[in-house]
C-alpha positions in Angstrom: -1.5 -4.8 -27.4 0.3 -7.5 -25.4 1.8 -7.6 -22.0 4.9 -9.7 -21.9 6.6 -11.0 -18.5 10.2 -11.5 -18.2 12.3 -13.2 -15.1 15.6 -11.4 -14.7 18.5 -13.9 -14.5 20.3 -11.2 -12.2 17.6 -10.3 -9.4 15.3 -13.1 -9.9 12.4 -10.5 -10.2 9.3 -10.3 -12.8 9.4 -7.7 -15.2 6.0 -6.8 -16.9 6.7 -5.0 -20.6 3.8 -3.5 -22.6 3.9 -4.0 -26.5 2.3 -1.9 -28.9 2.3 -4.8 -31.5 2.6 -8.3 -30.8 5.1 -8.2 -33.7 7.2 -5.6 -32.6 10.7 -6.5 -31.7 10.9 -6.2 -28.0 14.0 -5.1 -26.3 13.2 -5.1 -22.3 15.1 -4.6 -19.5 14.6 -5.5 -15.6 12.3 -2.9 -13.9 14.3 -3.5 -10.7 17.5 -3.9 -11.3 18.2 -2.7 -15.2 19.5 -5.8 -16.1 18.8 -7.2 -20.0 20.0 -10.9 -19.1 15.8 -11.8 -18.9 13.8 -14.6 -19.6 10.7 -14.6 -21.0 8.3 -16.3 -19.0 4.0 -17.5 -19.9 1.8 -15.4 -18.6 -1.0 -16.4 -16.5 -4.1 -15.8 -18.0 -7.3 -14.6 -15.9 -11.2 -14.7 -17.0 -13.5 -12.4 -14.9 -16.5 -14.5 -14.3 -19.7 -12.2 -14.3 -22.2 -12.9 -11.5 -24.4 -15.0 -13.7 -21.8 -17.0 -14.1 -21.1 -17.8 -10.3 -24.3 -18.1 -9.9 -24.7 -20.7 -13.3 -21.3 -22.7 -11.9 -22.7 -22.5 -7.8 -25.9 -21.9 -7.5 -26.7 -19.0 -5.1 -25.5 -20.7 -1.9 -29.2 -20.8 0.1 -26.9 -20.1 3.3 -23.4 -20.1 4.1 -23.0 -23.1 4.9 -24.4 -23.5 0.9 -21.2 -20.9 -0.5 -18.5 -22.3 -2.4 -17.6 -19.0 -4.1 -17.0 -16.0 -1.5 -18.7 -14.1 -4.0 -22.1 -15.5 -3.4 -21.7 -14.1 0.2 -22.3 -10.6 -0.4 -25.9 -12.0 -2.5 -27.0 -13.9 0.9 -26.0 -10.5 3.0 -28.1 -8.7 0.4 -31.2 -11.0 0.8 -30.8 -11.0 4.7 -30.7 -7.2 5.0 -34.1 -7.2 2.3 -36.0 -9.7 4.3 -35.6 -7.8 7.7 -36.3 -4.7 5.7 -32.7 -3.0 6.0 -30.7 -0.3 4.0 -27.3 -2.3 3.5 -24.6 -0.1 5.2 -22.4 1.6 2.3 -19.6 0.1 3.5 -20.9 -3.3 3.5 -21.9 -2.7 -0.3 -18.4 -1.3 -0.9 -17.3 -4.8 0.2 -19.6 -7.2 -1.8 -18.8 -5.1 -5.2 -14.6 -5.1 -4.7 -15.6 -9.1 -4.1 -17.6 -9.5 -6.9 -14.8 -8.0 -8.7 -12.6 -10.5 -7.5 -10.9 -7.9 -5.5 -11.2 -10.3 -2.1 -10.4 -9.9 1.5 -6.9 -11.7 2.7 -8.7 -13.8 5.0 -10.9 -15.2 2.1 -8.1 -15.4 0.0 -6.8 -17.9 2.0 -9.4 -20.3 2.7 
């Protein structure tokens, strides 16, 4: 069941259309404006990397200066909370499993 993306010529915005069949005739119109002058554009594709992964491509960081995936920051805040024998705050844990989602904070986003 594909998801195709179209630019409207009109308002210049993405419209995202849901197929039921990738050979079904599609017949989309802008979202925004309700145009059907669209383009149809590639679609970025995504691939969620599990935490054995980050931690096969990175290592696990040994520090933050070590970190080059902000993922591997909530693992070093997990084994700094064990060795001083600390309950992780719930929201901290909140944090570091939207992150390991990929869901990150804006101000990690853009370093």
């Amino acid at each position: 069941m594909p998801i195709y993306e179209y630019r409207c010529e009109d308002c210049t915005r993405v419209t995202s259309v849901f197929v039921r069949s990738a050979s079904a005739e599609v017949r989309a119109t802008c979202e925004h404006c309700g145009s059907s002058k669209l383009t149809k554009l590639i679609s970025k594709v995504a691939r969620l990397r599990t935490n054995s992964d980050v931690l096969e491509e990175y290592g696990d960081g040994g520090g933050p200066e070590g970190i080059r995936d902000p993922r591997q920051i909530g693992r070093w805040v997990e084994k700094r909370f064990e060795e001083y024998g600390m309950e992780v705050p719930a929201e901290t844990r909140e944090q570091i499993a939207r992150a390991r989602e990929g869901d990150l904070p804006d101000a990690v986003k853009d370093v």
